[in-house]
Each structure stands twice: as structure tokens, then as C-alpha cells.
LUMLUM-562462 format. One record per residue (C-alpha): residue in three letters; x, y, z. Coordinates in steps of 0.001 Angstrom, whole numbers, plus 524288, in hexadecimal, padded with zeros to 5 digits. Layout:
% residues N
AlaXYZ;...
END
This chain:
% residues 361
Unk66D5D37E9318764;Unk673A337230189BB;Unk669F536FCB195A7;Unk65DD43735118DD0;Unk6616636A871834D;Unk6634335F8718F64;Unk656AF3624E194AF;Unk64EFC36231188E2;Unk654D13561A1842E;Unk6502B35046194B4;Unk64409353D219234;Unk6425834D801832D;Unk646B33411118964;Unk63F3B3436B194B9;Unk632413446718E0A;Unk635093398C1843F;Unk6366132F2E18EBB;Unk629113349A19459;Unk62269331E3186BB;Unk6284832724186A5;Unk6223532292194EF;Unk614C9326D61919E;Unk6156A31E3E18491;Unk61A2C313A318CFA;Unk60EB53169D196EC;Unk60331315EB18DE0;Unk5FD2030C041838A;Unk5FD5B3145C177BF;Unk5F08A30FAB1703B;Unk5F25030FAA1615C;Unk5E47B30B9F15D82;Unk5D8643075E164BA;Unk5CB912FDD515D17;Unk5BEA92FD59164C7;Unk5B5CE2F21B161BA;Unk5A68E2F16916430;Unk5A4812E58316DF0;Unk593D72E2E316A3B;Unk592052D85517274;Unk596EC2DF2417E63;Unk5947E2EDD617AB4;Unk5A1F32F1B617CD1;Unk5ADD12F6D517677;Unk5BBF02F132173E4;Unk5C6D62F88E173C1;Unk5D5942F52A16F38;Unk5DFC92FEE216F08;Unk5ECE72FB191665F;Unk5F9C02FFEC16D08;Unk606B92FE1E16976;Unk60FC92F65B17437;Unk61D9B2FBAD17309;Unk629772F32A17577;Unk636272F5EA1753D;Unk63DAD2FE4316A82;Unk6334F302D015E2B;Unk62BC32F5FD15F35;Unk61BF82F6EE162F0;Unk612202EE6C163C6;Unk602652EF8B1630A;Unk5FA2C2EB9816C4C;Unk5EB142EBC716F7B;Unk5E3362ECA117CA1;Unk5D4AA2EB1117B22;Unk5C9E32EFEE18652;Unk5B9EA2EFE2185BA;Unk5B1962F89A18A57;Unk5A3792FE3C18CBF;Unk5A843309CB180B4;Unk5B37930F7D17937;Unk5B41631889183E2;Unk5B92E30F0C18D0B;Unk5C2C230817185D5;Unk5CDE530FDC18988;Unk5CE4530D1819695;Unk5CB662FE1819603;Unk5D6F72FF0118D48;Unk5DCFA304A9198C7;Unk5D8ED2FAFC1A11A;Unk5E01B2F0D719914;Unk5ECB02FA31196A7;Unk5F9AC2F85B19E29;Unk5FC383070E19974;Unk5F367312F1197A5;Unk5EB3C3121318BD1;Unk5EE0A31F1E1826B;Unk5E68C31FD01758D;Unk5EF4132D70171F4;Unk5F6B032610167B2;Unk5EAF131E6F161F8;Unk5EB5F31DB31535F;Unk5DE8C3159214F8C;Unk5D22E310FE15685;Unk5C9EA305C614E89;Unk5BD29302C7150DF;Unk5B6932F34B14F65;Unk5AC322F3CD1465D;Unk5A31A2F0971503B;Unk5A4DF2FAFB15721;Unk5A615304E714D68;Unk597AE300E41480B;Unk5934D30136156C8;Unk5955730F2B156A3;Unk5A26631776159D2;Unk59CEC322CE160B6;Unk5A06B3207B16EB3;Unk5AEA031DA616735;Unk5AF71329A515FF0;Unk5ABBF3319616AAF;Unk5B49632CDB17357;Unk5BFD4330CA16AB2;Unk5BC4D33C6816518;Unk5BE573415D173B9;Unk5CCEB33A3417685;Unk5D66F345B217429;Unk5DEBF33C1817558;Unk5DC4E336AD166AC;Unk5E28D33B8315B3C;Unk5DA963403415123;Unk5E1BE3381B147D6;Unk5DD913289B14D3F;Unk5D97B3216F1428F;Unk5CC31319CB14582;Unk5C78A30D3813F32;Unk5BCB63034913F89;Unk5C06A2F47513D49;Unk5B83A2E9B613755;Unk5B7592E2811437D;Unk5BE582E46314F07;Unk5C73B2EF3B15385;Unk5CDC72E79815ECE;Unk5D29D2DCAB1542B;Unk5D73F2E75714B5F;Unk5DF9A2EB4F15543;Unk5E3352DF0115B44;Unk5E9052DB0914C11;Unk5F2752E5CA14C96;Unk5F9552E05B15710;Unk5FC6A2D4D015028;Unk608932D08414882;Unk604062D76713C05;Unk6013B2E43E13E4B;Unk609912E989148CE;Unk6080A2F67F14884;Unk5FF782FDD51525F;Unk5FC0A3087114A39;Unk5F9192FF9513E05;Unk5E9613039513FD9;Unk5EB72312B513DD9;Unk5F62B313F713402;Unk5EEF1308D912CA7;Unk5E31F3138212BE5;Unk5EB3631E4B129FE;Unk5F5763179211C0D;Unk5E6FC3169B117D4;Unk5E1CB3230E117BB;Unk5EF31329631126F;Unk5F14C31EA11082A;Unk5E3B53168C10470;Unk5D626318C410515;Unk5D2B631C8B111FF;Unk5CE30329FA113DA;Unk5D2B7331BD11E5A;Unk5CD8732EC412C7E;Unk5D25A3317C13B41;Unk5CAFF3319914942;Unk5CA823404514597;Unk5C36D34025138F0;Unk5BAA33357613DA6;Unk5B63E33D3814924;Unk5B3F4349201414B;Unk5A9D233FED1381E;Unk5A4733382114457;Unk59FF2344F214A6D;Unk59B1C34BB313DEE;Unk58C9634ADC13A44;Unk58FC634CE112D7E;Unk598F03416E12A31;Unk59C913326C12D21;Unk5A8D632DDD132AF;Unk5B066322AA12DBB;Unk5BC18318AD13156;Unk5C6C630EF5129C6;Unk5C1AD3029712C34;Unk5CC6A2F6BB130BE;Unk5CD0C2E84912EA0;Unk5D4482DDA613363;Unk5DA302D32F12B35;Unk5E04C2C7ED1346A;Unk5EB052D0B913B06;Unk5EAD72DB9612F97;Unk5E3002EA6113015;Unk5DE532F05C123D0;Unk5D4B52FBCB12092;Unk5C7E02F78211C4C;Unk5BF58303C4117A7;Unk5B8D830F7011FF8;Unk5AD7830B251299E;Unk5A2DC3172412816;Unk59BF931D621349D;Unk58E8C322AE13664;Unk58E4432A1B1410B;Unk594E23212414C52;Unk594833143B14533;Unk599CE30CBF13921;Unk58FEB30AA312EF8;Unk5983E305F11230B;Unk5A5DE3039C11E30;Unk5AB89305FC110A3;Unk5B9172FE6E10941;Unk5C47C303AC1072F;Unk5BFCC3066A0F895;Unk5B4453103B0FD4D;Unk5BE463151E10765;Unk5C60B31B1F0FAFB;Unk5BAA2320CC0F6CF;Unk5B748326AD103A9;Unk5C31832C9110368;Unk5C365334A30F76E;Unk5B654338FC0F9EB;Unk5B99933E321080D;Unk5C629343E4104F8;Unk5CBB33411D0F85F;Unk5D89533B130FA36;Unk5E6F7336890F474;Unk5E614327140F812;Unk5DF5831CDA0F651;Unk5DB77310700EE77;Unk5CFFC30CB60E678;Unk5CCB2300720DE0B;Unk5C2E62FCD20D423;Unk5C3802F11B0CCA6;Unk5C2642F03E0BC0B;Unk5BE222E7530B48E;Unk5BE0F2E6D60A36A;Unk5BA632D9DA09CA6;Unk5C0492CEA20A411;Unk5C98E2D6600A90E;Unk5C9482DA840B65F;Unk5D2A22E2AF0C1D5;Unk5D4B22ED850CC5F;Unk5D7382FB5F0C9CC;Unk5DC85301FE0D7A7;Unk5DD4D311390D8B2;Unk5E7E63173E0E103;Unk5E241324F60E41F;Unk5EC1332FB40E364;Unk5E2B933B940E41E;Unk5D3B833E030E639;Unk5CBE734A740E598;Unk5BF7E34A150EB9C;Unk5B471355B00E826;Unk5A47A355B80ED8A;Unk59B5335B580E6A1;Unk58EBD35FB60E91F;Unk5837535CED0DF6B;Unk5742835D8E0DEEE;Unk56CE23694D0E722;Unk56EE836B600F601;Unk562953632C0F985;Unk56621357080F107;Unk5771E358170F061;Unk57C1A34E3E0E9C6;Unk58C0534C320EC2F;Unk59902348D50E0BE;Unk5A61B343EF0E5BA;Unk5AFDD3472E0DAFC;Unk5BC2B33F970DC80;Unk5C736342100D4B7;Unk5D24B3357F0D66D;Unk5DF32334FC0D27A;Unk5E699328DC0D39F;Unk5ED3731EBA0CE18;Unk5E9EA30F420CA17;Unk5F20F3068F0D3C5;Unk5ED522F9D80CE69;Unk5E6132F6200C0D4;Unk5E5012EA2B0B886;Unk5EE472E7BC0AE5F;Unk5E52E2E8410A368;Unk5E2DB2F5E90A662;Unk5ED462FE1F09F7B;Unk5ECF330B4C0A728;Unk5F8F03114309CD8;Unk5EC7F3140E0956B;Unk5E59131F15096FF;Unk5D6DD319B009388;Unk5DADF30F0A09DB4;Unk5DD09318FB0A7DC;Unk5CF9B320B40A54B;Unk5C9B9314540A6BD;Unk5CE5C310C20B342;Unk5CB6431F320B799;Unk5BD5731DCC0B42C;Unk5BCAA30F6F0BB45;Unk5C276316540C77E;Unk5BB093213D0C5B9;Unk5AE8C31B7D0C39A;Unk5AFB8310830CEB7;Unk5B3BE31A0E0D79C;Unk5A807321FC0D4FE;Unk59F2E3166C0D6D3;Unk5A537311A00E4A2;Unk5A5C431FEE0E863;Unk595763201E0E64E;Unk59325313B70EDD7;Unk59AEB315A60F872;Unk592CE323510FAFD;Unk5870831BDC0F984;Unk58C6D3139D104CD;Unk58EAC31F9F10BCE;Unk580A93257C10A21;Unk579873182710D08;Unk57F1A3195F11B63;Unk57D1F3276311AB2;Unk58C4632CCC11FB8;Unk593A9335F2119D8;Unk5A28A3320F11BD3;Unk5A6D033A7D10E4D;Unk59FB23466B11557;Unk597953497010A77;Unk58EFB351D31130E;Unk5999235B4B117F6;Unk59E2835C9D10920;Unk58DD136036106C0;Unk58F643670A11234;Unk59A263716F10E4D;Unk5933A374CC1010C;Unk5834F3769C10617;Unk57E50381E510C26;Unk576EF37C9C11720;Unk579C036FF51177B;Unk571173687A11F0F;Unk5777335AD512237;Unk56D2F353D012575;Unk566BB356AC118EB;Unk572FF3523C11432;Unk572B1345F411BD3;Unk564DA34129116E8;Unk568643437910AAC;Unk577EE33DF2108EE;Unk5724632D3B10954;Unk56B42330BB0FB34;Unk5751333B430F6E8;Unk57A90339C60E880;Unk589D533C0C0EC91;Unk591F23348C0E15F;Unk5A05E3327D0DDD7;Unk5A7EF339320D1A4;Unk5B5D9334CB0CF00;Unk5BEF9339200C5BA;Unk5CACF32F460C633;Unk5D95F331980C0F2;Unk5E22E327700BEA8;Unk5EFFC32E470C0B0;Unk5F7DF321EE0C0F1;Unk5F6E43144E0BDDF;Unk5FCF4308A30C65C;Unk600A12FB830C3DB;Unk5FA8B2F1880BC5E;Unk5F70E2E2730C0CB;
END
């Protein structure tokens, strides 16, 4: 027993200090940005990787190649690497708005075939350029080499970003029946921050919305438990800022009008709570509160409309209202569906519930 116990423990340690030499053998990529080059044609990759020192101390680091396409920029990386480049731990990939509005096909493609990728990656587009993006976490600042994808992920499980992965946005870049979309980055001097969703049709980015529209995008995807939303008052002189915390949204389609001319209601049911409102607004009274729920309520409703109009003018369909069409027509045809959805009536109803009040200026 003794020498089982002896051996097993051999082994452990044996196989740790392998691990341990392959990590030591390899640059372990943590994100990668790819910038459009027009006046060459080309492409420019960086990768981010962390360089560690000694004890629990790391460092980031960037390495930047060009090439003919996407496809090649691994192994110019390479080329410039000391170690073996290995993209098994990667965690983001952000794309330079140049080259996202060139067209990310060739991109796409390329990893939708890398088994190598998780499924979970979070992608990105940043107004302007990738390769700075990434050079700024490296400075004093930021620090932190995985800043990019957990900055992506606090905001979808906390704020107003609805859910998104390299898995969900291949599943809507291959589907003819919907359009894919991306958080969208900026830069401020050596700081990150999320911008708003950048909106695909087919291969390329055709618009961008806020972070206010990216609320309403998602409850009328998913519905959801997060998120922020602010609409300013005014009474008289007297004027201020009323900010909804969300707590709980239920979204519900439905259909209206006859199968050759369907017209389309979100119902969305909030429940949350006032985080900030002016002081002259005393929410202890009840025909206070009702007021503010019909102000929500009713901008809501109105943003809601216009940013579906937005969506119909460039004809894509990120909300998927043709697979919701879809699962209650007997034979659907979706390109009936597709000539149609631009001058579609499809409007917003909210019903808003003001569970609890915040504090006051």
C-alpha cells in the first residue's frame, strides 16, 4: 500500500513539473485585435500575453505582425515569437473598425474551423484601432491581461449588455434568418470602456447603437434581471434625471393582423426600482410613483419604436423577429417575410412597476 501511495504521489509531481514546462515553453495568448491596413491591403495582428516573473507577479505584453489575411497572422506572429505561439487560452479577439466594416468573412471563417477556440471568447469591435486598444492595456493603468473579456463579461451579468460569445455570434453569422452583433470598445487616454453594440449585415458592420438602445435590445431578445435605463423629467422650471435599476423583465411577442400582412407587439412587463430622482419628486406618495411609472413606461415605449425603425431601415433582424413569425405560421415563407419586415408595423408595449424607490439628490 505504502508503495502505491509512493508511486502515485511520483507521478502527481511528475506530471505537474511537465505542465509546468509546457507553460514555460509556449506564449499563452490572452487576446488577439486585427486591424484593416487600406492603404496597403493588409491586415495587423497583435496578440496580448501575459509575461510571468517570479512568484504570482505577471505582466502583459503585445507582439504585432502584418500580413496578406487573417489567415496568416499566426505564423508572422510566429516569426516574431521567442516561444511557440498558442491561442488555446485566448479569452477575447477585437476587431479595428476598419476592418470590421471591410468585411469579417475571411475572419470568421477562419475561426469557426480552430478547434482550438473555446466557444466562450468574447469578440469586440473598437472605434478605431484594435492594436492601440491593446497596446493601452499594457500600460501603468490597467494591468491586467484579461481586463478586455471580464470587462465584457461584469457587463452582460450586471448592466445592459445582452448576452454574446464567439458561439452565439457564429450561430447568427451563419443563419439566413438573423443578424449578428458585437459590444463595441473605446479608448479614453489609457482607460477601456463599453460603448454600445456594432450591428452586422451579413459580413459587415452597418450601424452601432448606445448603451441606452443596448438595454432595450436586451429585454426584447431575452428579457433579463439587470440593467439601467434613464429618461430625463422636466415640470415648470424644474428640471432632473430619473434612472431605473431593472430587477426583472418579462418579454411576450405577439402576433397581429392576417398571415399576408402580420403586424408584431412586444409586451414588456419591468420591475425595478428608482436609483436616482430629483428631490422635488416625493416617491413616499403613491400618485408620485404612478407618475413616474407612466414617464418610464411611456418613454420606454417610444425609444423601443425608434430603435426598431432603425432596425428595419437597414433591413436586419438582430431581435429575430422572423424566427419568432417563424414558429407560429404554417408555411412560412422567409423571404416573403424579408420583403415585407423594412415596412412592418412591430411596436413596443410596456407595463412598468416601481417596486422600490432610491435615494434622492
Amino acid at each position: 500500500m505504502k508503495r502505491i501511495l509512493i508511486l502515485c504521489t511520483c507521478l502527481t509531481f511528475l506530471t505537474c513539473c511537465a505542465d509546468r514546462e509546457t507553460i514555460d515553453e509556449i506564449q499563452v495568448v490572452n487576446s488577439i485585435g486585427y486591424d484593416y491596413i487600406p492603404q496597403s491591403n493588409k491586415v495587423r495582428g497583435t496578440i496580448l500575453y501575459p509575461i510571468y516573473k517570479y512568484g504570482p507577479t505577471e505582466e502583459p505584453s503585445i507582439i504585432a505582425a502584418t500580413a496578406n489575411s487573417s489567415f496568416d497572422i499566426p505564423l508572422r506572429l510566429n516569426n516574431k515569437s521567442s516561444l511557440p505561439v498558442a491561442f488555446g487560452q485566448l479569452r477575447s479577439i477585437v476587431m479595428g473598425k476598419e476592418f470590421a466594416t471591410h468585411g469579417v468573412e475571411e475572419l470568421v471563417n477562419t475561426i469557426a474551423r480552430n478547434p482550438d477556440l473555446g466557444r466562450n471568447i468574447k469578440l469586440s469591435i473598437v472605434d478605431g484601432n484594435a492594436h492601440e486598444l491593446l497596446s493601452s492595456v499594457t500600460k501603468k493603468k490597467i494591468k491586467d491581461y484579461q481586463f478586455i473579456s471580464n470587462l465584457i463579461e461584469q457587463n452582460i451579468r450586471t448592466e445592459n449588455l445582452p448576452n454574446t460569445n464567439l458561439q452565439i455570434f457564429l450561430f447568427s453569422f451563419f443563419s439566413d434568418d438573423r443578424d449578428p452583433y458585437l459590444p463595441v470598445l473605446a479608448q479614453e487616454k489609457d482607460a477601456i470602456k463599453l460603448k454600445g453594440l456594432a450591428l452586422f449585415k451579413e459580413q459587415k458592420v452597418v450601424t452601432t447603437i448606445g448603451m441606452k438602445e443596448t438595454f432595450l435590445f436586451k429585454l426584447l431578445t431575452s428579457g433579463t434581471k439587470h440593467g439601467r435605463y434613464s429618461v430625463k423629467i422636466k415640470e415648470s422650471d424644474r428640471k432632473g434625471e430619473i434612472i431605473l435599476q431593472n430587477l426583472r423583465t418579462k418579454t411576450k411577442y405577439e402576433i397581429k393582423g392576417n398571415h399576408q400582412h402580420p403586424s408584431i407587439v412586444a409586451h414588456l412587463t419591468v420591475d425595478g426600482l428608482v436609483k436616482e430622482f430629483p428631490g422635488w419628486i416625493d416617491l413616499t406618495d403613491p400618485a408620485s410613483i404612478k407618475m413616474v411609472e407612466k414617464m418610464l413606461q411611456k418613454d420606454i415605449e417610444k425609444d423601443g419604436d425608434a430603435f426598431i425603425k432603425k432596425l428595419q431601415q437597414h433591413k436586419i433582424d438582430p431581435i429575430c423577429f422572423t424566427d419568432y413569425v417563424r414558429s407560429k405560421t404554417r408555411g412560412f415563407n422567409s423571404e416573403k417575410f424579408k420583403s415585407q419586415y423594412p415596412d412592418m408595423n412591430i411596436e413596443v408595449k410596456a407595463r412598468v412597476h416601481l417596486i422600490q424607490t432610491g435615494i434622492s439628490n
